[in-house]
C-alpha positions as CSV (number, residue, x, y, z in Angstrom):
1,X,-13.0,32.1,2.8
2,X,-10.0,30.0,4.2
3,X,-12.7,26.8,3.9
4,X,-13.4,27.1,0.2
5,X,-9.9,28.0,-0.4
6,X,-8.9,24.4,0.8
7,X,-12.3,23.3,-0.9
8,X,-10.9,24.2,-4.2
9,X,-7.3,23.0,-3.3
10,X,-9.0,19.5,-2.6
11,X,-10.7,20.0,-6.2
12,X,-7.5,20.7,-7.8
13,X,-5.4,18.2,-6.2
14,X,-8.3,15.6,-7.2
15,X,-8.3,16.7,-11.2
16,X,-4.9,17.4,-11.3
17,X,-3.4,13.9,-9.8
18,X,-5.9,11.4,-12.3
19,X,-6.1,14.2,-15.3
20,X,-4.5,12.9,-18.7
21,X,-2.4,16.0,-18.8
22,X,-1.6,17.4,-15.8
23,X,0.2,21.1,-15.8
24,X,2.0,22.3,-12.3
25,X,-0.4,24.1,-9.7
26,X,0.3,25.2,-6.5
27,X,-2.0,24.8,-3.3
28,X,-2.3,27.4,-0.8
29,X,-2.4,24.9,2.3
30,X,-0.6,22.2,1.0
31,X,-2.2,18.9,2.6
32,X,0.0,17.9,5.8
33,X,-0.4,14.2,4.7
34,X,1.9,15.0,1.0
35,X,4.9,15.2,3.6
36,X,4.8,16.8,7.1
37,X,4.5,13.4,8.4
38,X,3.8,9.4,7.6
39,X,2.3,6.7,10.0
40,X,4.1,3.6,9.4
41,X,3.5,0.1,10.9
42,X,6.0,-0.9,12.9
43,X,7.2,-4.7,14.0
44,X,7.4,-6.3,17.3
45,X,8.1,-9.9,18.4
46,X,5.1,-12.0,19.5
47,X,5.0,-14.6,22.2
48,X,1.6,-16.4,21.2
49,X,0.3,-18.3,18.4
50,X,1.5,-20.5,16.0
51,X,2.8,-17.9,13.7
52,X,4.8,-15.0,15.8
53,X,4.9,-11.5,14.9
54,X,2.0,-8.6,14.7
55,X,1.2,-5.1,14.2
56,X,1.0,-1.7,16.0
57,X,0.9,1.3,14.9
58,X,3.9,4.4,15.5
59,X,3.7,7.8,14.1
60,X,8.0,8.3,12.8
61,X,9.5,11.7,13.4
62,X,8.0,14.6,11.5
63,X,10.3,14.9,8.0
64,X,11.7,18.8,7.8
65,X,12.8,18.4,4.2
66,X,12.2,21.3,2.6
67,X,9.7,21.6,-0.7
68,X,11.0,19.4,-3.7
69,X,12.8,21.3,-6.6
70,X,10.8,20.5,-9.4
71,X,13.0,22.5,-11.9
72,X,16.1,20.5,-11.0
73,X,14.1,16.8,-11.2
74,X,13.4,18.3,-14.5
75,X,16.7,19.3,-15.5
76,X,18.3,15.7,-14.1
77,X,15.6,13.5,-15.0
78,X,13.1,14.4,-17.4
79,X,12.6,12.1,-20.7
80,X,12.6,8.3,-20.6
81,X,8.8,9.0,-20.6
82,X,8.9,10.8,-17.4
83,X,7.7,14.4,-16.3
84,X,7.3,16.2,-13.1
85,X,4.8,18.7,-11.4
86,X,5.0,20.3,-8.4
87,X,1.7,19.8,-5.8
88,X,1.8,22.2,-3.1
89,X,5.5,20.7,-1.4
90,X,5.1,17.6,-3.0
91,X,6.1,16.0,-6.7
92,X,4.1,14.1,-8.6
93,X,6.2,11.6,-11.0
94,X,4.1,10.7,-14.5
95,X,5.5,7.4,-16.4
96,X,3.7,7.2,-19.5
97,X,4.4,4.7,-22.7
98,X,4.3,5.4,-26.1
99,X,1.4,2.6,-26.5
100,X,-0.7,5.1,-24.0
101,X,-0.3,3.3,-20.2
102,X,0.4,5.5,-17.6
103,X,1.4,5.2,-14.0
104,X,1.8,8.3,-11.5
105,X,3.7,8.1,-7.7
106,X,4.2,11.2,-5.6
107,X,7.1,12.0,-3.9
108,X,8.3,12.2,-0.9
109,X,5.6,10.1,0.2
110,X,6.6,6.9,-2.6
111,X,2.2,6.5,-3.1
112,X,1.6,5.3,-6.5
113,X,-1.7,7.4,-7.1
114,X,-2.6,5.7,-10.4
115,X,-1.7,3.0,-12.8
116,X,-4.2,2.9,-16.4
117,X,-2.9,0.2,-18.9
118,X,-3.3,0.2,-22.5
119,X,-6.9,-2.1,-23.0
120,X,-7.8,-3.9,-26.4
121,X,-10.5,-1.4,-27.0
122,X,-8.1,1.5,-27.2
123,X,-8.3,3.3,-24.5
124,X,-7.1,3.3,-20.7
125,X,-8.6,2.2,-17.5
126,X,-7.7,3.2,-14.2
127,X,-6.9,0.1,-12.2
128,X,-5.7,1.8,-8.6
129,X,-8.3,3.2,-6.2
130,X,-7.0,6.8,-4.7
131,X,-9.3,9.0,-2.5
132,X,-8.6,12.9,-2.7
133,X,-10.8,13.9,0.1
134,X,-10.9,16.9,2.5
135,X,-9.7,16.5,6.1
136,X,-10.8,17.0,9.6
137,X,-8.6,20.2,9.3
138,X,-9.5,20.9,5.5
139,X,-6.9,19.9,3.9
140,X,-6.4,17.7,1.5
141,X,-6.4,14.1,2.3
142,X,-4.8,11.3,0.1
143,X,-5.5,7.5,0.7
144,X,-5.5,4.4,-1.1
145,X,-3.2,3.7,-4.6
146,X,-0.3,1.3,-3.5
147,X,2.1,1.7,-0.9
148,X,4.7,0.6,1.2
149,X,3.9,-0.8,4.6
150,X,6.8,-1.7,6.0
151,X,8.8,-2.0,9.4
152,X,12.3,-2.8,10.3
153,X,13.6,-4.2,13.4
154,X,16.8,-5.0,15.1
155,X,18.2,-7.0,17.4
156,X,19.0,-4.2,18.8
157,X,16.1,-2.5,19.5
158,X,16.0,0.0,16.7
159,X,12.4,0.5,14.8
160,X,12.3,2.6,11.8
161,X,10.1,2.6,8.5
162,X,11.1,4.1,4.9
163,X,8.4,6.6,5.0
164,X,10.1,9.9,2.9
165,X,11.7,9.0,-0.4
166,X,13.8,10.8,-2.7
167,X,14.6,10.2,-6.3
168,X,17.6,8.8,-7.4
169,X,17.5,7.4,-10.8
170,X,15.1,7.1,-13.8
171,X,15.8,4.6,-16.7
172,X,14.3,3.0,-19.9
173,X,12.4,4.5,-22.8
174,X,8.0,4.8,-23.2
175,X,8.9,2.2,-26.2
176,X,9.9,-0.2,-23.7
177,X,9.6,0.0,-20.1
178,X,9.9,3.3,-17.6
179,X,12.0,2.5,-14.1
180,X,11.4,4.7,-11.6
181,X,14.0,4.4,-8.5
182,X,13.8,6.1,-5.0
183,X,15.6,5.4,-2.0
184,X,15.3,5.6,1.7
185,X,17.6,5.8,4.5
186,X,17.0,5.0,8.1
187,X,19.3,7.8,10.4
188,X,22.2,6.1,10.8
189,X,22.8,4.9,6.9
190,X,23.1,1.4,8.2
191,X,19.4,0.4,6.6
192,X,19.3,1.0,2.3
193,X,16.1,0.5,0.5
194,X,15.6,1.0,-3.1
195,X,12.1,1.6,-4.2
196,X,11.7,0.3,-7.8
197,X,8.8,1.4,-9.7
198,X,8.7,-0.2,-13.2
199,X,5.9,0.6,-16.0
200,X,5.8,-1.7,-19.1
201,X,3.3,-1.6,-21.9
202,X,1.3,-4.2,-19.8
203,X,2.6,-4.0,-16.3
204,X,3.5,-2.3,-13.7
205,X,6.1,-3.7,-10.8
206,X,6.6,-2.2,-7.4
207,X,10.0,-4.2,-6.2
208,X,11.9,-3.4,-3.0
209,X,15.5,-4.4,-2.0
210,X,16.3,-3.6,1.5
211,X,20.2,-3.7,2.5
212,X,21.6,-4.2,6.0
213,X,24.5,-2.6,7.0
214,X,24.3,-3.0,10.5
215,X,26.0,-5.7,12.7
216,X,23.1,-7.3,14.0
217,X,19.9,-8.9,12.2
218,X,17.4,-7.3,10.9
219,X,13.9,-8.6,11.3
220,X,11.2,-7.0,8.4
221,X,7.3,-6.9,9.3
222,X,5.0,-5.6,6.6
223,X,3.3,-5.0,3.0
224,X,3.1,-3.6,-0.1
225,X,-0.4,-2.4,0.0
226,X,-2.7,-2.0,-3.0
227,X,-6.3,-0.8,-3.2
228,X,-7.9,-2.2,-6.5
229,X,-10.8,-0.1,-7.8
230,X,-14.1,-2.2,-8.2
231,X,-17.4,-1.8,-9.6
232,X,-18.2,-3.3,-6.0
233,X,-16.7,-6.3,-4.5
234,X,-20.3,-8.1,-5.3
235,X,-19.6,-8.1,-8.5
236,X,-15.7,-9.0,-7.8
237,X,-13.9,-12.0,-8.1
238,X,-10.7,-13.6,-6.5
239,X,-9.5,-16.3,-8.7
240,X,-7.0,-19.2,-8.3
241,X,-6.8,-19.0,-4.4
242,X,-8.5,-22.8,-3.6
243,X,-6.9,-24.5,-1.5
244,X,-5.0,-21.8,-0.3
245,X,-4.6,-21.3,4.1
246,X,-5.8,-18.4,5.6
247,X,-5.8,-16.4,9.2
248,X,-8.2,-13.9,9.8
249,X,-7.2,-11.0,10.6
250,X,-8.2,-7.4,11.4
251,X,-7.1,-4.8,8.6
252,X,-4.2,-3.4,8.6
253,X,-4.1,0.9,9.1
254,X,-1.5,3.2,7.9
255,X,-1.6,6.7,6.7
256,X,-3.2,5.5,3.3
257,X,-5.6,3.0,4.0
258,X,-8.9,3.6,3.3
259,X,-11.8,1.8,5.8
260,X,-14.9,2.5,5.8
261,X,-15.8,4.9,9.2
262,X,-17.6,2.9,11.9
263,X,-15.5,-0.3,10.5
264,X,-16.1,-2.6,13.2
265,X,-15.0,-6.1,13.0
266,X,-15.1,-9.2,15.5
267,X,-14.9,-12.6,14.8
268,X,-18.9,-14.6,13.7
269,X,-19.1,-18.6,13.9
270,X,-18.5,-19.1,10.8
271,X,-14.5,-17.5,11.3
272,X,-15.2,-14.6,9.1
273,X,-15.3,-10.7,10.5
274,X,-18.6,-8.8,11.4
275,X,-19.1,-5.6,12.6
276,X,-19.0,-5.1,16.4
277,X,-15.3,-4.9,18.0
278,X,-13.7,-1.6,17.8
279,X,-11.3,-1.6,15.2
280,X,-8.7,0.1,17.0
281,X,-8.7,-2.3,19.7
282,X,-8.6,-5.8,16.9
283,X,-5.8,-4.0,15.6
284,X,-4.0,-4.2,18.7
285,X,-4.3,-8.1,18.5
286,X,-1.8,-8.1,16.2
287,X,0.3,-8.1,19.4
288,X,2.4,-5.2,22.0
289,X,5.7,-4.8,22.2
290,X,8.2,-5.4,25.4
291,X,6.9,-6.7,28.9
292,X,3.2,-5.7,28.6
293,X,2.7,-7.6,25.7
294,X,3.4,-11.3,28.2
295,X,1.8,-9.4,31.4
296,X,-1.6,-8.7,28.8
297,X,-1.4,-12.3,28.2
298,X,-2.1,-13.8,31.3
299,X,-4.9,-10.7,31.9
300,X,-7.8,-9.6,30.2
301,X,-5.4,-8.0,27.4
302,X,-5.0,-11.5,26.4
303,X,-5.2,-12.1,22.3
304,X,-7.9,-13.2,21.1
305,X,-7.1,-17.2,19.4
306,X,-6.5,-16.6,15.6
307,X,-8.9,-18.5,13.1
308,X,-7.3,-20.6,10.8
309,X,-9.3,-21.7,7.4
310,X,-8.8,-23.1,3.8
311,X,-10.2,-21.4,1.1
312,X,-12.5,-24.1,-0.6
313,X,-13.5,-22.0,-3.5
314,X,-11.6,-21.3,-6.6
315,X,-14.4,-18.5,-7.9
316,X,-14.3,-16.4,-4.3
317,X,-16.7,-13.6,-4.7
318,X,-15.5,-11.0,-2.4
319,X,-19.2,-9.4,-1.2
320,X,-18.7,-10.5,2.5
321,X,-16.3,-8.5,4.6
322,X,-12.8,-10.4,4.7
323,X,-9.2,-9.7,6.4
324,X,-6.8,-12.3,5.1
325,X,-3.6,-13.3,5.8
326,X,-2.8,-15.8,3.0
327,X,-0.2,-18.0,3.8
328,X,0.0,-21.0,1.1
329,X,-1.4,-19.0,-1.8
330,X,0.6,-19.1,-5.4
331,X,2.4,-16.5,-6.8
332,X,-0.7,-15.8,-9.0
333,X,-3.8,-15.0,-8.7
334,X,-6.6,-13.0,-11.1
335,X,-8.9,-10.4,-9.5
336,X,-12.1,-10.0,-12.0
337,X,-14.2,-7.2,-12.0
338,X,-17.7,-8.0,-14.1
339,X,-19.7,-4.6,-13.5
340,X,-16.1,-3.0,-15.2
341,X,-15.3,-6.2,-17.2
342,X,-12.4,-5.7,-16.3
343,X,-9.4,-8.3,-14.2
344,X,-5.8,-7.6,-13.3
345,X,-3.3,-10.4,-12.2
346,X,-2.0,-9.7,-8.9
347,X,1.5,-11.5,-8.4
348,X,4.2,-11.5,-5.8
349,X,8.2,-12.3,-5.2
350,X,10.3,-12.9,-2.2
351,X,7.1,-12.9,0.0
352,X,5.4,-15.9,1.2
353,X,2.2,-14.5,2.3
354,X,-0.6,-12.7,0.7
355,X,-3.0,-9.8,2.3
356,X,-6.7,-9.5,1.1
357,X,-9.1,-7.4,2.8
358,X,-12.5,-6.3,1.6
359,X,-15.0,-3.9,3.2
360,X,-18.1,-5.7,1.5
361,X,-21.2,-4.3,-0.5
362,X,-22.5,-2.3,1.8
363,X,-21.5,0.9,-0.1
364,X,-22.3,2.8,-2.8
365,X,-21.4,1.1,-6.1
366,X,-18.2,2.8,-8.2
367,X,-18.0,4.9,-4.8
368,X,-15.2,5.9,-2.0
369,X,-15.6,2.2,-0.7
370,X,-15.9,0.1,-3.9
371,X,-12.1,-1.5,-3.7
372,X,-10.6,-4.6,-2.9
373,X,-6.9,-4.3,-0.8
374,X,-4.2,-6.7,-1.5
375,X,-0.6,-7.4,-1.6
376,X,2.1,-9.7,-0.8
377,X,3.2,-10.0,3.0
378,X,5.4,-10.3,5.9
379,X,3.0,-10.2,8.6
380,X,2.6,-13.4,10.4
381,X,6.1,-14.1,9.7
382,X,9.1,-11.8,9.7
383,X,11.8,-11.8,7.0
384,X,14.9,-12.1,8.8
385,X,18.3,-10.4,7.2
386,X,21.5,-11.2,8.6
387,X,24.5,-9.0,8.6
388,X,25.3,-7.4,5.2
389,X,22.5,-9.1,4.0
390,X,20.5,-8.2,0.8
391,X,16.3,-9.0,0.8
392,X,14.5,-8.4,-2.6
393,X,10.2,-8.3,-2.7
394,X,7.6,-7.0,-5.5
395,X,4.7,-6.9,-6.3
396,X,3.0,-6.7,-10.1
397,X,0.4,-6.0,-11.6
398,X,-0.3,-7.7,-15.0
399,X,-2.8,-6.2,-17.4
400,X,-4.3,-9.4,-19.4
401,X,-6.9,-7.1,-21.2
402,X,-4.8,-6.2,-24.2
């Protein structure tokens, strides 16, 4: 009994998160991923390569906020095209224009779950890729949609990652544009940063502005991470990226990345990724942190020698496995889809690298794995912010189809 009842909850989260009009449900077993607790990818300093900095990945402290108040997000916030519905103990946040576009984000968790723009023909079409599966303990598990991957790091020592958001101002008009704004505090209010999630008739924006308070610099390792919904990447297209330099890399995990079980990668001759290294252990090439990270490189821990290319074509069809670190690539650049005839622009500010992974067409087409993952990136290099300094980033994503 307990086992269909999280069945159904699974069901309902699924029809009630990508439904046209959603009404507030309730889930007996709320899903431990909406907000009991968030793996985030944390920064460390690297000693090797031409490019410092890496990966690893920390689980933050468990969040013991209580269950959102949907009634008073309603009373404070509602209009400006905005409504609210309760999910178990989380919130999901529905932006929708008066030309029919629609974008919905969940709170406290800050996913963006779906964006659908208005398309010439009429109608809408969902342009995010968001799993609502079950879990190894039946609950219901939520990956993909667009998120932030981020890390902070002092000079001091302190890690942290915005993980939990709360609201704290909506603006604008579904004639116009719909700004959603969250913030996040680390636990000593001395790290601020504003989540701003903007829907126009023909975009939608994801832009971050992180505030240091503290004494010391603050160095910031990550990405805003996007899973693109595909046909299948055979039929998928990156366009403008010639000429562009590249590292490959393993793929980056977090709580809402979506890879394919058994997703093995190692470096093949030809520089790209095939399947035979643990994924776990490429991750950890991104680097380690403290002592062992310079004692591993003079062992057998030592990292593996990155592989630097140049993409050489302008018309890259994404059916080969790729991990991608971009780090010359312009502000621009189209992803086409021809099974759904469909493209989106992907564009970037205040980042200087760009992250493309795809698993390949070795899945079922329109299925769990047909996606592409990109977004802009501070992952070979670190931004660094001073004292009382101010960093901005985004990401957005430009519906041409209209």
């Amino acid at each position: 009994m307990l086992q269909l009842e999280k069945a159904k909850a699974t069901a309902m989260a699924n029809s009630f998160l990508f439904s046209s009009n959603p009404s507030p449900l309730t889930i007996t077993n709320p899903s431990k991923h909406f907000n009991s607790f968030y793996t985030c990818i944390l920064p460390f300093k690297s000693h090797h390569g031409k490019h410092k900095g890496g990966f690893s990945l920390f689980v933050s402290a468990t969040s013991s906020t209580s269950p959102i108040n949907v009634e008073y997000l309603e009373r404070e916030f509602s209009g400006h095209g905005v409504s609210f519905a309760g999910l178990g103990e989380s919130c999901v946040v529905r932006m929708g224009m008066e030309n029919g576009s629609m974008a919905s984000l969940m709170l406290p968790s800050g996913l963006i779950t779906s964006y659908k723009p208005h398309m010439w023909h009429g109608g809408t079409v969902e342009v995010l890729h968001t799993s609502v599966s079950e879990g190894e303990d039946g609950d219901a598990l939520i990956q993909g949609g667009m998120s932030v991957g981020l890390g902070c790091e002092s000079d001091g020592g302190m890690s942290w990652c915005p993980s939990i958001w709360s609201l704290h101002d909506v603006r604008g008009s579904p004639q116009k544009s719909i700004q959603v704004e969250l913030i996040c505090n680390d636990s000593e209010d001395k790290v601020e940063v504003k989540y701003l999630v903007t829907l126009q008739q023909d975009l939608l924006s994801s832009e971050l502005m992180i505030t240091n308070l503290k004494s010391t610099s603050l160095h910031l390792m990550g990405s805003l991470i996007s899973h693109l919904t595909v046909s299948t990447p055979d039929a998928t297209y990156a366009i403008g990226l010639q000429g562009s330099n590249y590292f490959s890399k393993p793929p980056m995990e977090s709580n809402f990345s979506i890879i394919p079980p058994g997703f093995d990668m190692e470096r093949n001759s030809e520089g790209s990724w095939g399947q035979t290294a643990a994924l776990q252990g490429l991750f950890s090439n991104w680097g380690m942190r403290g002592n062992k990270d310079e004692e591993d490189s003079k062992g057998k821990g030592e990292p593996e020698e990155e592989i630097e290319g140049e993409e050489d074509d302008n018309y890259m069809q994404l059916t080969e496995k790729i991990s991608r670190i971009y780090t010359s690539a312009p502000r621009r650049f189209t992803v086409l889809d021809r099974g759904r005839r469909n493209s989106v622009i992907v564009g970037r500010a205040g980042f200087d690298e760009l992250y493309v992974f795809s698993p390949g067409s070795n899945y079922e087409w329109y299925g769990k794995y047909a996606y592409i993952c990109t977004g802009p990136s501070a992952m070979l290099k670190p931004v660094v912010l001073g004292p009382e300094g101010v960093w901005r980033g985004a990401q957005y994503l430009h519906n041409p189809n209209l």
